[in-house]
mmCIF file of the N, C-alpha and C atoms, coordinates in Angstrom:
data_MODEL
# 
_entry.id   MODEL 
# 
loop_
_atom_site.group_PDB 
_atom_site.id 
_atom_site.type_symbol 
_atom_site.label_atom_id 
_atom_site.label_alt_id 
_atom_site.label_comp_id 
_atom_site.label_asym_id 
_atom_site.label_entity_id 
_atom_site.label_seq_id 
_atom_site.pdbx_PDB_ins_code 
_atom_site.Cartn_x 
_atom_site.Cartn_y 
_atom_site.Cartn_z 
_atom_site.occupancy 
_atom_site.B_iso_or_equiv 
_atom_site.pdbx_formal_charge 
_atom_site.auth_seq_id 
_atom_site.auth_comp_id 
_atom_site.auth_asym_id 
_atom_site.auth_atom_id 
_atom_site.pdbx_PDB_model_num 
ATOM 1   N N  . UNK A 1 1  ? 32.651  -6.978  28.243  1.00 0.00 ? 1  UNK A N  1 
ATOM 2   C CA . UNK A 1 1  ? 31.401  -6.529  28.820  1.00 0.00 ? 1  UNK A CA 1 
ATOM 3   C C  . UNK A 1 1  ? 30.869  -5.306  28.070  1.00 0.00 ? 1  UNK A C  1 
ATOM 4   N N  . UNK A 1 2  ? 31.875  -4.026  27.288  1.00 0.00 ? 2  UNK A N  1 
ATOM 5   C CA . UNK A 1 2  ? 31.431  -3.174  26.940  1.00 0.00 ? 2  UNK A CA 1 
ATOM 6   C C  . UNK A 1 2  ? 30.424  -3.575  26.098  1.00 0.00 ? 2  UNK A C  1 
ATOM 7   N N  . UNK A 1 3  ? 31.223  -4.441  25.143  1.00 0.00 ? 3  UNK A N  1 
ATOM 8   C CA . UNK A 1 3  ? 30.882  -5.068  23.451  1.00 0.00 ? 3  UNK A CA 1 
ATOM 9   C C  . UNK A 1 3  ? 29.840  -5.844  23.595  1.00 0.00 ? 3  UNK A C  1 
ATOM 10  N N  . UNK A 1 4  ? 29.267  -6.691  24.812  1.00 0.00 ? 4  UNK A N  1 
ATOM 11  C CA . UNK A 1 4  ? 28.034  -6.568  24.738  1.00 0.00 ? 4  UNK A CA 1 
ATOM 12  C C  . UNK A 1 4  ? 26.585  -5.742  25.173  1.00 0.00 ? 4  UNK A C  1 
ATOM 13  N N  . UNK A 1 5  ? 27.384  -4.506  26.062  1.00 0.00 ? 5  UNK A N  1 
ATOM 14  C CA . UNK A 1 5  ? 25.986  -3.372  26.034  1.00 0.00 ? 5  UNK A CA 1 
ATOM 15  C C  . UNK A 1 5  ? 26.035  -3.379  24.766  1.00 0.00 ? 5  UNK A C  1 
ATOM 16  N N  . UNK A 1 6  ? 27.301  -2.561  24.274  1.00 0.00 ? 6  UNK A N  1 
ATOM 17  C CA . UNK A 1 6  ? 27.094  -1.984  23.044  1.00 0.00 ? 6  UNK A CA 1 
ATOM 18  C C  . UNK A 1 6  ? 26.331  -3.124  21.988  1.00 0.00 ? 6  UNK A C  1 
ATOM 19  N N  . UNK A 1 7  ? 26.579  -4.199  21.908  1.00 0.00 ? 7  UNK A N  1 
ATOM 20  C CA . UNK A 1 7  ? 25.532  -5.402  21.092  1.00 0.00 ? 7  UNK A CA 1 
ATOM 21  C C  . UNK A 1 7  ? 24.245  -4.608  21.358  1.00 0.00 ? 7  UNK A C  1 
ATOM 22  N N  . UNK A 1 8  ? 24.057  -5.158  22.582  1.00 0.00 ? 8  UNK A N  1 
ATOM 23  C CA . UNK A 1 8  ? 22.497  -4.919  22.860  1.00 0.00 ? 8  UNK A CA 1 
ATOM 24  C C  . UNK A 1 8  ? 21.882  -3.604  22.875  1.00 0.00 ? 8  UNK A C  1 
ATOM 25  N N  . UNK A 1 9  ? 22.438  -2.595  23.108  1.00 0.00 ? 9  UNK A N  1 
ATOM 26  C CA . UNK A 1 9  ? 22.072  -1.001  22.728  1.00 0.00 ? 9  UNK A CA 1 
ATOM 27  C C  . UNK A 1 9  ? 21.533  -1.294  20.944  1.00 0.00 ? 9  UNK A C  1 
ATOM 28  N N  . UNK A 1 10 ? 22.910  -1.441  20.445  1.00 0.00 ? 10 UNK A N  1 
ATOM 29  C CA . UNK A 1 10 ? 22.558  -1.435  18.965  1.00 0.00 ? 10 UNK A CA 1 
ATOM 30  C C  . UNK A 1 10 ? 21.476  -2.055  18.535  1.00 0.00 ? 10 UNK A C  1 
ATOM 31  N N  . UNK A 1 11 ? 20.904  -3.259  18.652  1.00 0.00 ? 11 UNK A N  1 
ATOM 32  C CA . UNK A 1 11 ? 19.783  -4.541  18.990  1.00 0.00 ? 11 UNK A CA 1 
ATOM 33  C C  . UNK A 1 11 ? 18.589  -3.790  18.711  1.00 0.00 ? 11 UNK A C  1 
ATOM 34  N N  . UNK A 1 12 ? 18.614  -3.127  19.746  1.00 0.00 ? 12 UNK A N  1 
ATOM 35  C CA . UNK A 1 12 ? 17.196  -2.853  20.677  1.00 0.00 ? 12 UNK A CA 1 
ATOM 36  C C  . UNK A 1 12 ? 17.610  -1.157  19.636  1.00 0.00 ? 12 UNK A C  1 
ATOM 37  N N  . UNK A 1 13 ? 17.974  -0.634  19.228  1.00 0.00 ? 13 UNK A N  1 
ATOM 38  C CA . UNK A 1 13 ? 17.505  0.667   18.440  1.00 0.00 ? 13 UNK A CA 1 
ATOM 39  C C  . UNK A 1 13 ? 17.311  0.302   17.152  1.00 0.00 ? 13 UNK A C  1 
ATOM 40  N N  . UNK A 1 14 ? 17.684  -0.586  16.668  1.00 0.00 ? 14 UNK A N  1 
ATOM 41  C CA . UNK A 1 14 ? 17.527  -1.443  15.231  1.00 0.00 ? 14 UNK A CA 1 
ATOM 42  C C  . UNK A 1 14 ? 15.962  -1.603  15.487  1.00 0.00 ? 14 UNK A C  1 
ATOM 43  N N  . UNK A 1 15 ? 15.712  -2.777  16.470  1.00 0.00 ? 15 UNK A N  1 
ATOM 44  C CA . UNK A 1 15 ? 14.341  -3.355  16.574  1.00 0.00 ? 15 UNK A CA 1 
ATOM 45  C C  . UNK A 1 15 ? 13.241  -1.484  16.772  1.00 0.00 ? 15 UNK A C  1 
ATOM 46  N N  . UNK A 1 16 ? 13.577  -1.111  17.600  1.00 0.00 ? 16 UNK A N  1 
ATOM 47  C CA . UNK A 1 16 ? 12.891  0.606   17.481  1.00 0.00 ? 16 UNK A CA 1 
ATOM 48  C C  . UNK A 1 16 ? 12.560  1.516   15.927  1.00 0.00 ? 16 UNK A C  1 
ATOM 49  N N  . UNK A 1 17 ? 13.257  1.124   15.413  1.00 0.00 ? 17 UNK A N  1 
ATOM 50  C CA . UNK A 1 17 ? 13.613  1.596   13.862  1.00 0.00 ? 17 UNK A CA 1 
ATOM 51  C C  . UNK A 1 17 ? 12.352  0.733   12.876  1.00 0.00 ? 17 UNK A C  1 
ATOM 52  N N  . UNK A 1 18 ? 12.977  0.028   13.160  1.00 0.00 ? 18 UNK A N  1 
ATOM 53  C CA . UNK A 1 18 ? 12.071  -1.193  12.352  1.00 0.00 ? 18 UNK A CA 1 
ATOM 54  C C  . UNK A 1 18 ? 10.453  -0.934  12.729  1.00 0.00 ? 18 UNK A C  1 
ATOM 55  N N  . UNK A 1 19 ? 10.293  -0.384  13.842  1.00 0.00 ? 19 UNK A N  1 
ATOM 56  C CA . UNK A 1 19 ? 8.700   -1.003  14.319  1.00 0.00 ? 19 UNK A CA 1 
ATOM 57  C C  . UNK A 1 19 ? 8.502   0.654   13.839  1.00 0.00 ? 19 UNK A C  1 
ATOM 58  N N  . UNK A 1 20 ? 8.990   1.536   13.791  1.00 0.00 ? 20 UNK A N  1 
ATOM 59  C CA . UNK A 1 20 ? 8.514   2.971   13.423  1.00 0.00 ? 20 UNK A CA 1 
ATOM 60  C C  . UNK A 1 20 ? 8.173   2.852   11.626  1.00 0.00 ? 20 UNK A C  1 
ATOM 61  N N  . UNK A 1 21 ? 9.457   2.140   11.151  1.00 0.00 ? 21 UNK A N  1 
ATOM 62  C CA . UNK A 1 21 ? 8.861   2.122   9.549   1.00 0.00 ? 21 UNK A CA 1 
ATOM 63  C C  . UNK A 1 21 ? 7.529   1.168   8.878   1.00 0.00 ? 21 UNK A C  1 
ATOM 64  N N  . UNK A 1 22 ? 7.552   0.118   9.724   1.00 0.00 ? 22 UNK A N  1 
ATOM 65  C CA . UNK A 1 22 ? 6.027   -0.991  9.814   1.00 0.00 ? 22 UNK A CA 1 
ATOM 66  C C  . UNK A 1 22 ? 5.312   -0.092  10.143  1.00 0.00 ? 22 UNK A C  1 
ATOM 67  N N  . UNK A 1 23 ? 4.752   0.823   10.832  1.00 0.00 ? 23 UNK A N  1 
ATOM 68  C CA . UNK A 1 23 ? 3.703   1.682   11.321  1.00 0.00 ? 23 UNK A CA 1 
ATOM 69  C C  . UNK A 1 23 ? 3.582   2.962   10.210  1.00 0.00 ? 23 UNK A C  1 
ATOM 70  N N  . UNK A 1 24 ? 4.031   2.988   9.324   1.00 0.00 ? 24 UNK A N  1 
ATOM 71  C CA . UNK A 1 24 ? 4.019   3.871   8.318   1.00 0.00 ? 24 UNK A CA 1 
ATOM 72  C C  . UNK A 1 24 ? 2.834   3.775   7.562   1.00 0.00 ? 24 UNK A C  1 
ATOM 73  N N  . UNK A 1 25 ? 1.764   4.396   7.341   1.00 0.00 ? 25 UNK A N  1 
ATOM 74  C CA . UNK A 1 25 ? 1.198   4.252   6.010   1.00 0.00 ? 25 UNK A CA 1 
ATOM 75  C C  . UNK A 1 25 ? 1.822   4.669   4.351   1.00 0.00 ? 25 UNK A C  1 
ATOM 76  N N  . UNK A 1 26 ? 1.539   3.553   3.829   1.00 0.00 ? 26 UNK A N  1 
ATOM 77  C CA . UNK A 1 26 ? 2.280   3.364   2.400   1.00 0.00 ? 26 UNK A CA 1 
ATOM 78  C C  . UNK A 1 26 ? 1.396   5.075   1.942   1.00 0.00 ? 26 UNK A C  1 
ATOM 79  N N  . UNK A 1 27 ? 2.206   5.557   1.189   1.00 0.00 ? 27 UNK A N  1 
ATOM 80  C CA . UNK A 1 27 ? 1.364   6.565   -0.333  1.00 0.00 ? 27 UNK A CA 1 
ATOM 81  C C  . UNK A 1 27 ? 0.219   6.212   -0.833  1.00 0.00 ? 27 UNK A C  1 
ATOM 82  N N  . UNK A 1 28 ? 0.298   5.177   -1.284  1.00 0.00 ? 28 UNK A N  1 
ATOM 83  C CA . UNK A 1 28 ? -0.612  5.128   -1.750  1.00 0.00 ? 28 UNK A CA 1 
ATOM 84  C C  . UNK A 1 28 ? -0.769  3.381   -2.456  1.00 0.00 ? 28 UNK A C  1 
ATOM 85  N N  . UNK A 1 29 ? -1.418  2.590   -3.543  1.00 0.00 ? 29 UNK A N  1 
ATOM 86  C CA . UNK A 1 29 ? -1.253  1.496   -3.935  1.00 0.00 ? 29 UNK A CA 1 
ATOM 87  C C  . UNK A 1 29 ? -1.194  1.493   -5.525  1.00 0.00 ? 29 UNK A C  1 
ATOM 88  N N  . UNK A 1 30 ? -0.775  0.335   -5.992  1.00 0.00 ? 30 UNK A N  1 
ATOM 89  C CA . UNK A 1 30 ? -0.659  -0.024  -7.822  1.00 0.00 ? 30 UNK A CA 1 
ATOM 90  C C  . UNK A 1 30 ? -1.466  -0.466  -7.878  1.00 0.00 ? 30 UNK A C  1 
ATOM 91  N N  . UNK A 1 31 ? -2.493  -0.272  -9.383  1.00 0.00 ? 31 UNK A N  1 
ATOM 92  C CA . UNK A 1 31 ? -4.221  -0.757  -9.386  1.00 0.00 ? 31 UNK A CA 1 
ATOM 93  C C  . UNK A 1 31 ? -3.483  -1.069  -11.293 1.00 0.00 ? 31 UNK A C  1 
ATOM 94  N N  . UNK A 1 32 ? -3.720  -2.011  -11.886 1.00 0.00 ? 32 UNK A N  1 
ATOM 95  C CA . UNK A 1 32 ? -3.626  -2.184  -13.577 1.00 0.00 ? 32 UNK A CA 1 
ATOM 96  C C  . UNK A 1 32 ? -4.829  -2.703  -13.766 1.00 0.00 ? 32 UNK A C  1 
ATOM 97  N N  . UNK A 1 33 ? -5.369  -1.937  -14.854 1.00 0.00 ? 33 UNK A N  1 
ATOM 98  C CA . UNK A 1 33 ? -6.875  -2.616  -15.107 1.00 0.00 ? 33 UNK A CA 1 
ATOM 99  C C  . UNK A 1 33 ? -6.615  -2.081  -16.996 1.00 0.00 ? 33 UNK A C  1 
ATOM 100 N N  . UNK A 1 34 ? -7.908  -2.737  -17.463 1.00 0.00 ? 34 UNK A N  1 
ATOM 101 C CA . UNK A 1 34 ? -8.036  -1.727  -18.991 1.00 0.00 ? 34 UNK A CA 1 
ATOM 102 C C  . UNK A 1 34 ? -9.583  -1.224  -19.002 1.00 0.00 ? 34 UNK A C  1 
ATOM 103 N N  . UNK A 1 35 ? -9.095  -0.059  -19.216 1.00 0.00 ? 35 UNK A N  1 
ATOM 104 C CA . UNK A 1 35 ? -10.603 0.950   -19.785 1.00 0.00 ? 35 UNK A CA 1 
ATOM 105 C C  . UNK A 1 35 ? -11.092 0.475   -20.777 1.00 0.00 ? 35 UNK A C  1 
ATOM 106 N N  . UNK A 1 36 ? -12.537 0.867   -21.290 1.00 0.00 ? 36 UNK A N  1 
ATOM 107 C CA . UNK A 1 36 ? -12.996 0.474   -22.113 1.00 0.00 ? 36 UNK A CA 1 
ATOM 108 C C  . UNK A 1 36 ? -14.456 1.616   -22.231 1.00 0.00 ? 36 UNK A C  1 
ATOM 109 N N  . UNK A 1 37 ? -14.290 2.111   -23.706 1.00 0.00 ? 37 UNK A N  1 
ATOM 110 C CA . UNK A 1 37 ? -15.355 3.407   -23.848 1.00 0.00 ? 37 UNK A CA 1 
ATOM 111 C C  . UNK A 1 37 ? -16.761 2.104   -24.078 1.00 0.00 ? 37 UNK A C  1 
ATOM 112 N N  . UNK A 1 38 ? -17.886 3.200   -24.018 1.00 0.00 ? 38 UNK A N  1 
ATOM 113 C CA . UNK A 1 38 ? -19.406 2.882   -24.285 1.00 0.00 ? 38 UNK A CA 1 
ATOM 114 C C  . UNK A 1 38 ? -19.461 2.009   -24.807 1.00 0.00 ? 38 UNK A C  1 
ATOM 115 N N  . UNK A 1 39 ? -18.820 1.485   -26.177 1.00 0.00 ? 39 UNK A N  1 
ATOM 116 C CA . UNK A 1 39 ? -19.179 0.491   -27.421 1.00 0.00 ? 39 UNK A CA 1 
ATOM 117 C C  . UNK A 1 39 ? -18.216 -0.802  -26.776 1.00 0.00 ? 39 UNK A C  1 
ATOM 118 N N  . UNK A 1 40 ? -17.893 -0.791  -25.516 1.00 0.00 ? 40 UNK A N  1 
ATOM 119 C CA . UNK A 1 40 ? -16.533 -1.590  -25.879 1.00 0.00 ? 40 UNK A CA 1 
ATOM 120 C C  . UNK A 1 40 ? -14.835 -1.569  -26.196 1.00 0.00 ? 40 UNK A C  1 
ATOM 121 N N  . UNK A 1 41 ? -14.813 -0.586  -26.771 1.00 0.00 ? 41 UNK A N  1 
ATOM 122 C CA . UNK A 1 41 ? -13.149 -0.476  -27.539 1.00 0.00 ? 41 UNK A CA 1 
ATOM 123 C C  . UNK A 1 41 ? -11.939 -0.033  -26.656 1.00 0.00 ? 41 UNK A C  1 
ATOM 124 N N  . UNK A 1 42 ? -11.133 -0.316  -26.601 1.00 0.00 ? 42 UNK A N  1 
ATOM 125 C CA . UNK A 1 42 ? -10.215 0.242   -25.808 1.00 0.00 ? 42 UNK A CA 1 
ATOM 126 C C  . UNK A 1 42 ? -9.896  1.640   -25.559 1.00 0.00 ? 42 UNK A C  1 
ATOM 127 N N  . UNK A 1 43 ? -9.859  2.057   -24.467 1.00 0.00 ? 43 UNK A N  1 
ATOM 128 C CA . UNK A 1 43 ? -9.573  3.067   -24.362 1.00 0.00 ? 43 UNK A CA 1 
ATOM 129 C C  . UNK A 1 43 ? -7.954  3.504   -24.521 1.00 0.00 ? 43 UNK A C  1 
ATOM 130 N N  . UNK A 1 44 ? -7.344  4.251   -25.003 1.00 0.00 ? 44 UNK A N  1 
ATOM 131 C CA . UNK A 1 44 ? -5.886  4.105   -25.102 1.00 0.00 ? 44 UNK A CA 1 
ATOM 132 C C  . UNK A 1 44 ? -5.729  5.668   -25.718 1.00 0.00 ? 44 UNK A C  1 
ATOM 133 N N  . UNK A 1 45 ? -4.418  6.133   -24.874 1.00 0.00 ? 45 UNK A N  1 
ATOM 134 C CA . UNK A 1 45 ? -3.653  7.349   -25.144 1.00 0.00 ? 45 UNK A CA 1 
ATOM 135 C C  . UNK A 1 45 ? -4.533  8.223   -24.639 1.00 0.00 ? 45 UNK A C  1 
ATOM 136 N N  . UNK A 1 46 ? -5.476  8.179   -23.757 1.00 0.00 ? 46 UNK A N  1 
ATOM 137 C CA . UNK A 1 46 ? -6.013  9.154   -23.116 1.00 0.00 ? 46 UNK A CA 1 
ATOM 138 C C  . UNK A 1 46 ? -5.936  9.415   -21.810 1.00 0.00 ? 46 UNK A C  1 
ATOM 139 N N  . UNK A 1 47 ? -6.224  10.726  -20.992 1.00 0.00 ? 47 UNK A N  1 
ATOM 140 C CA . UNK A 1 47 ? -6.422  10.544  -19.698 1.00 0.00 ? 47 UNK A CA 1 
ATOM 141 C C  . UNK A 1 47 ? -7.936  9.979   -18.863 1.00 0.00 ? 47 UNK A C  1 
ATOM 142 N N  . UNK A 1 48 ? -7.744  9.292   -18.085 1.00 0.00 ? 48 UNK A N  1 
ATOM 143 C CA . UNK A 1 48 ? -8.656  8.448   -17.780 1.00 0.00 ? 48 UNK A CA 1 
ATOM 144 C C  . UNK A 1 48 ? -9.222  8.837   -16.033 1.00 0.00 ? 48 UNK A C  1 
ATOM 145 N N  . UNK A 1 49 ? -10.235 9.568   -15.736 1.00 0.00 ? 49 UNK A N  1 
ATOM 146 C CA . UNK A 1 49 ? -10.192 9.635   -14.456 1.00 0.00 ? 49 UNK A CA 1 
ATOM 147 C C  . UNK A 1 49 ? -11.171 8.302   -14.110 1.00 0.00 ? 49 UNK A C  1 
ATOM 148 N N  . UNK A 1 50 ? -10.831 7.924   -12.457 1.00 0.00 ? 50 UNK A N  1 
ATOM 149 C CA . UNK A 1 50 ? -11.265 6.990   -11.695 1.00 0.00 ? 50 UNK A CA 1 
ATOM 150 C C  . UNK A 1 50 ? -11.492 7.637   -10.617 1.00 0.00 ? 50 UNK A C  1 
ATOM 151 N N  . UNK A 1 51 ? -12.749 7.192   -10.006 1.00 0.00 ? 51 UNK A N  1 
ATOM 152 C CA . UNK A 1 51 ? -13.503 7.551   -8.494  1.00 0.00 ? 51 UNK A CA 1 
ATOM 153 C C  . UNK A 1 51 ? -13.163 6.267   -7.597  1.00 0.00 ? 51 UNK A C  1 
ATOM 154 N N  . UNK A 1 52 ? -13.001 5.868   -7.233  1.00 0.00 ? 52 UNK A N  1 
ATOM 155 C CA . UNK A 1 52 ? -12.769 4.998   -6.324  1.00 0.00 ? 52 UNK A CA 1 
ATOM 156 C C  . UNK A 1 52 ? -13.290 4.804   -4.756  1.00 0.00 ? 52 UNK A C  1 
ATOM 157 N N  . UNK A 1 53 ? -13.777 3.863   -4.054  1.00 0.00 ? 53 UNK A N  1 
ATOM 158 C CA . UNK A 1 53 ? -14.038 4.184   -2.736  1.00 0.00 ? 53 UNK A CA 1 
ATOM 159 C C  . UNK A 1 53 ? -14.013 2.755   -2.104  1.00 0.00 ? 53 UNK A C  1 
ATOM 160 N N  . UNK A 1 54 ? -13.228 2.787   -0.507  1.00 0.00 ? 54 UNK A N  1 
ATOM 161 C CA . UNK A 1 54 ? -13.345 1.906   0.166   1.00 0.00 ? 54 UNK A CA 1 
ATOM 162 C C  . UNK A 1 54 ? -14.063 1.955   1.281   1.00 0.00 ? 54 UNK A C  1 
ATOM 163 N N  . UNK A 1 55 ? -15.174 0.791   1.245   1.00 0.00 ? 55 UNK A N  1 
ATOM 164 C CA . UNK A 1 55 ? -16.074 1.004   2.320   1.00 0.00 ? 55 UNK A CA 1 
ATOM 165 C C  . UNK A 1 55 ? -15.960 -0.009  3.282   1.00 0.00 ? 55 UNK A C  1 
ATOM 166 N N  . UNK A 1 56 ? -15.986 0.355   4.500   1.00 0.00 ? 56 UNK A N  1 
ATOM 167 C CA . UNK A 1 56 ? -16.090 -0.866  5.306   1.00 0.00 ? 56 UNK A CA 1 
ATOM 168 C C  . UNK A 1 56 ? -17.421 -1.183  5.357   1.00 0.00 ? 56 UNK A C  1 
ATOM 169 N N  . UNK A 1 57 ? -17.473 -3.059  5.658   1.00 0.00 ? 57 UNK A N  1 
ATOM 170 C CA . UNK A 1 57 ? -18.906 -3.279  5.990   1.00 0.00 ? 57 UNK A CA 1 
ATOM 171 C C  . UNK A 1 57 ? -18.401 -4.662  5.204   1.00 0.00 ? 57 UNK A C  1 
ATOM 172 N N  . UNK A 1 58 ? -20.236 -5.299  5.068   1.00 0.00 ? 58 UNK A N  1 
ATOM 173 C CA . UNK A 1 58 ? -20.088 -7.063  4.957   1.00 0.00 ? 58 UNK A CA 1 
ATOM 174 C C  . UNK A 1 58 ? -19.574 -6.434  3.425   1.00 0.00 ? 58 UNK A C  1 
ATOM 175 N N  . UNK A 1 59 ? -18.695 -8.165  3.712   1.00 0.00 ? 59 UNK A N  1 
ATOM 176 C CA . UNK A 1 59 ? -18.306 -8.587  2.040   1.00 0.00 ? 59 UNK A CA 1 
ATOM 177 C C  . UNK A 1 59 ? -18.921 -9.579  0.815   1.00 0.00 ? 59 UNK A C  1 
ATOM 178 N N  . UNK A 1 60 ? -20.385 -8.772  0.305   1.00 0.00 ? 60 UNK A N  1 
ATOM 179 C CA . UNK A 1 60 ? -21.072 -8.851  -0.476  1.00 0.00 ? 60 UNK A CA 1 
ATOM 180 C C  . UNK A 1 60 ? -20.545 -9.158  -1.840  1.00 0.00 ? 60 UNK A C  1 
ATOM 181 N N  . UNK A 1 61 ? -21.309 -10.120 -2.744  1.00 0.00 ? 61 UNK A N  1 
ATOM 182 C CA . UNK A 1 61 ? -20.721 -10.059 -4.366  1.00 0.00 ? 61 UNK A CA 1 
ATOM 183 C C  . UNK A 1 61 ? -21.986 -9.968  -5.087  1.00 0.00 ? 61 UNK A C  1 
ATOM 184 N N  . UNK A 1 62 ? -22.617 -9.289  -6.061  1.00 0.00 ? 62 UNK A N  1 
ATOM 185 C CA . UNK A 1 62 ? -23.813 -9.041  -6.342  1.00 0.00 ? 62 UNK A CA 1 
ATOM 186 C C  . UNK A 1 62 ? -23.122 -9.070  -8.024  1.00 0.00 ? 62 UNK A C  1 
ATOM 187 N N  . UNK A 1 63 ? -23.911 -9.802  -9.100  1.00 0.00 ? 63 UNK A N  1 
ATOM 188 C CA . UNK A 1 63 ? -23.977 -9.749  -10.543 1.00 0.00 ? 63 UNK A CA 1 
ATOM 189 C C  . UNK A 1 63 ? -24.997 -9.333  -11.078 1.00 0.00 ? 63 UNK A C  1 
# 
């Protein structure tokens, strides 16, 4: 009888554990793309800043 509180104690703080690390927001995300200056050419061995923004709202595709 102990050995199964103790099962089910253990169970149920596992499942507690688990649902605290799912509720985590990640750092951040991995983005690979290639730069490319004015003319075209690759950009390479430089530092490269990016602006980025996520907007909510409709999901539009415009060319």
């Amino acid at each position: 009888m102990m050995t199964r509180i103790l099962y089910v104690v253990l169970t149920l703080a596992l499942i507690a554990i688990g649902s605290v690390q799912a509720q985590q927001v990640p750092p951040g995300f991995d983005y690979q793309g290639i730069a490319h200056d004015a003319s075209g050419g690759v950009v390479a061995g430089q530092t490269v800043n990016l602006r980025l923004s996520i907007i909510d709202g409709a999901t539009t595709a415009s060319e």
